[in-house]
N, C-alpha and C positions, 0 to 999 in steps of 0.2 A: 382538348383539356386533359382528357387521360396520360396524353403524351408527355406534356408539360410537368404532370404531379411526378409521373416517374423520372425523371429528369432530375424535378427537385428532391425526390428521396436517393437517387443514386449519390445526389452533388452531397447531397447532407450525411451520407454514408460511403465514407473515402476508404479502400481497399490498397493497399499497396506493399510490396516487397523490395525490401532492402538489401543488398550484395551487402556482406560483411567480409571480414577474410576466411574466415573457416565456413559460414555457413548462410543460407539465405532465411534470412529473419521475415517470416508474414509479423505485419503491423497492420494494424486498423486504426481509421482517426474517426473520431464524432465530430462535426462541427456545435461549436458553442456560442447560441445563437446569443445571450446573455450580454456576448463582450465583442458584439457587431457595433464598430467606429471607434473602438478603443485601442489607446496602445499604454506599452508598457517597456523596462526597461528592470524590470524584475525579474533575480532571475535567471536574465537571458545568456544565454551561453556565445549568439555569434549571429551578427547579421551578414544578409547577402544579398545579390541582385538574382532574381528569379526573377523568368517571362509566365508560371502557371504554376497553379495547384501541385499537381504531381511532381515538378520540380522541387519547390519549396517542402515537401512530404520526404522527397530522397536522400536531402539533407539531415533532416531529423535523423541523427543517430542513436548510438547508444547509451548518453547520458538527457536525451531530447524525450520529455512528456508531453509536448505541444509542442504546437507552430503557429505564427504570425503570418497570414499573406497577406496585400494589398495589392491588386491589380494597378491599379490606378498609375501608384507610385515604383512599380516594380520590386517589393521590397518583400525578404521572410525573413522573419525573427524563431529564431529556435530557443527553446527554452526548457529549463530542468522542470517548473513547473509553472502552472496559469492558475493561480490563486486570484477571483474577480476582486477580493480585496485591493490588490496589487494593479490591478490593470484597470485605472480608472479616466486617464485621462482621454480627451476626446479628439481624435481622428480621424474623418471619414476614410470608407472604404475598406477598414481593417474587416479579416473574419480569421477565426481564430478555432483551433482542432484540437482537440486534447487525443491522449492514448487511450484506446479502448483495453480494460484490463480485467483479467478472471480472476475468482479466487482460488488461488494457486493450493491452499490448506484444505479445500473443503474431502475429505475421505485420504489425506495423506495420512502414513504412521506419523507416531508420535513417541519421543520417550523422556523420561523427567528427571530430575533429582531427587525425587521419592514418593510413593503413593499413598495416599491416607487407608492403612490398615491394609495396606500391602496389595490394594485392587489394582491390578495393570489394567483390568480393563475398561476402567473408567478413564485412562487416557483418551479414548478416540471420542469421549465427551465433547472435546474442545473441537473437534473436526466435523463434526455430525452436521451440521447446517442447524441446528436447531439453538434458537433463543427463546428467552422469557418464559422458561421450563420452571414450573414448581416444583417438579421431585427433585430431594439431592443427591438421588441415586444417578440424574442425567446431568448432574456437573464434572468437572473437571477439579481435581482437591489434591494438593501434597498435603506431605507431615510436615509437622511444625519443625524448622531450621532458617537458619540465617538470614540464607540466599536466593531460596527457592528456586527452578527454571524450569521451563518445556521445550525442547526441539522439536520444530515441524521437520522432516526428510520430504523434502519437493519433489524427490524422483529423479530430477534432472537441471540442468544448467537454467536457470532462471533469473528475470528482470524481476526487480521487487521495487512497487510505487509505494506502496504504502499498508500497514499493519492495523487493525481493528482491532480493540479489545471489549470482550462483552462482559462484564463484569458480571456477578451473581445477582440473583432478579429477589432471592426471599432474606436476607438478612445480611451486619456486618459488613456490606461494602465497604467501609473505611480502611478494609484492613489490605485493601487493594492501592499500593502509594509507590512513589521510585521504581516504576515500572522502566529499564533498560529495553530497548531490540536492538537484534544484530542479527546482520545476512551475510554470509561466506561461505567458502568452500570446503569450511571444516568446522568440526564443531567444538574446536576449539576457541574458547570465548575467547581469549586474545589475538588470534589470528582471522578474526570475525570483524567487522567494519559494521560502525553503528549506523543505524536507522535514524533512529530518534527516540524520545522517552517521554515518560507521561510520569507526573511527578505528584498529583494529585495532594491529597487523597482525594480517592473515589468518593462514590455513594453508591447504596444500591438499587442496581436497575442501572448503572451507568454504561455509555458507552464511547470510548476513547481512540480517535483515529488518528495513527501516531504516521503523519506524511515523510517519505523517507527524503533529506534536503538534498539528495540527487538518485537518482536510478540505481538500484544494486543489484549484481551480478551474484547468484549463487546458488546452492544446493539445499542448504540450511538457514532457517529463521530461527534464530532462538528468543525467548521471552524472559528474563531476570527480572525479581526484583535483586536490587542492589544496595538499599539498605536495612539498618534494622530497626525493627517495629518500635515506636513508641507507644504500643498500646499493653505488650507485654515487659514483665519485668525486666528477662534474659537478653529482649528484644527480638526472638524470636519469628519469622512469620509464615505462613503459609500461605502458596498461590492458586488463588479459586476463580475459576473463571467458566462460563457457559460456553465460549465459542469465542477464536480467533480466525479474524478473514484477511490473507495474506494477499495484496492485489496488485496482479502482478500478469505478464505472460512467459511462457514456454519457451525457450531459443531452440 
């Protein structure tokens, strides 16, 4: 019986390394037991004949967040993402793997378009792992402008699935609205490739998981708001936020 449980925790925890051109990529998959006999066509980037698991894994490149295998039928489905929304119809034999991913922001620097009362060091607010924090000394706050933004600097060449935003937990959520991201290799916002956006408005206490609609490759995450406040006159606004979890892995 012992033999059998570790068996089924190894199979449930898929380890694998991918040959790229320049570098060998470790990947992790979790299987998703949720979307066992389902299939889908969400999505999906490229079907293939694979004889096993590990096959159908090596496939999964670098726009791949999941995989599709069915023994049965011989078949791996690769795909940018596995939203069980998306994957509903019924198939026996499917089992299905998502990308195991960290957060790439948690203690990275951080720098802004400007700091409320000129505190830099309430930047690394947004990085700290910490939410649903009452003081506003442990937020993250610019000064009042346009456009506001924050860059994460990742360290290093990085896949980005998806951006968190944790909005402020004591007051004025609303003023959290037209939230842009973008990942690239510069922090140049035009030469940056967008994630996705959260267009809200907020409330407070809220919190916003902005899925990027393919895998992004880069160094930098930047956070924009992109329009101007309807709550002030000038239109003015400023970006407050408790914590962003960038989820993503290392290359």
């Amino acid at each position: 019986m012992k033999a059998i449980t570790l068996n089924i925790r190894c199979f449930l925890y898929l380890i694998l390394c991918i040959l790229s051109k320049a570098d060998i990529i470790s990947k992790s998959f979790t299987m998703e037991p949720s979307l066992h006999n389902k299939v889908s066509n969400s999505n999906l980037i490229s079907k293939h004949h694979s004889e096993s698991i590990p096959e159908c894994s090596a496939i999964c490149g670098e726009l791949c967040a999941c995989f599709g295998f069915n023994p049965k039928l011989k078949k791996c489905h690769i795909h940018q993402s596995c939203n069980p929304a998306d994957i509903t119809k019924d198939e026996t034999g499917w089992r299905y793997f998502s990308l195991d991913v960290t957060n790439l922001a948690l203690g990275k620097a951080v720098f802004a378009s400007s700091y409320l009362l000129n505190n830099t060091k309430g930047l690394q607010n947004v990085v700290d792992g910490r939410t649903r924090v009452t003081d506003f000394n442990l937020l993250f706050h610019t000064g009042f402008e346009l456009y506001p933004w924050l860059t994460v600097i990742l360290g290093g060449q990085s896949i980005v699935k998806s951006i968190t935003l944790y909005n402020r937990n004591d007051r004025d959520g609303e003023w959290l609205h037209d939230v842009e991201t973008r990942v690239g290799n510069s922090t140049d916002w035009t030469q940056m490739s967008t994630c996705g956006m959260f267009v809200g408005p907020s409330v407070t206490g809220g919190v916003h998981v902005i899925e990027c609609e393919k895998l992004l490759y880069g160094m930098f995450v930047t956070v924009k708001i992109v329009t101007p406040n309807n709550i002030t006159v000038n239109g003015t606004n400023w970006l407050v936020l408790e914590e962003v979890v960038i989820a993503g892995i290392v290359v």
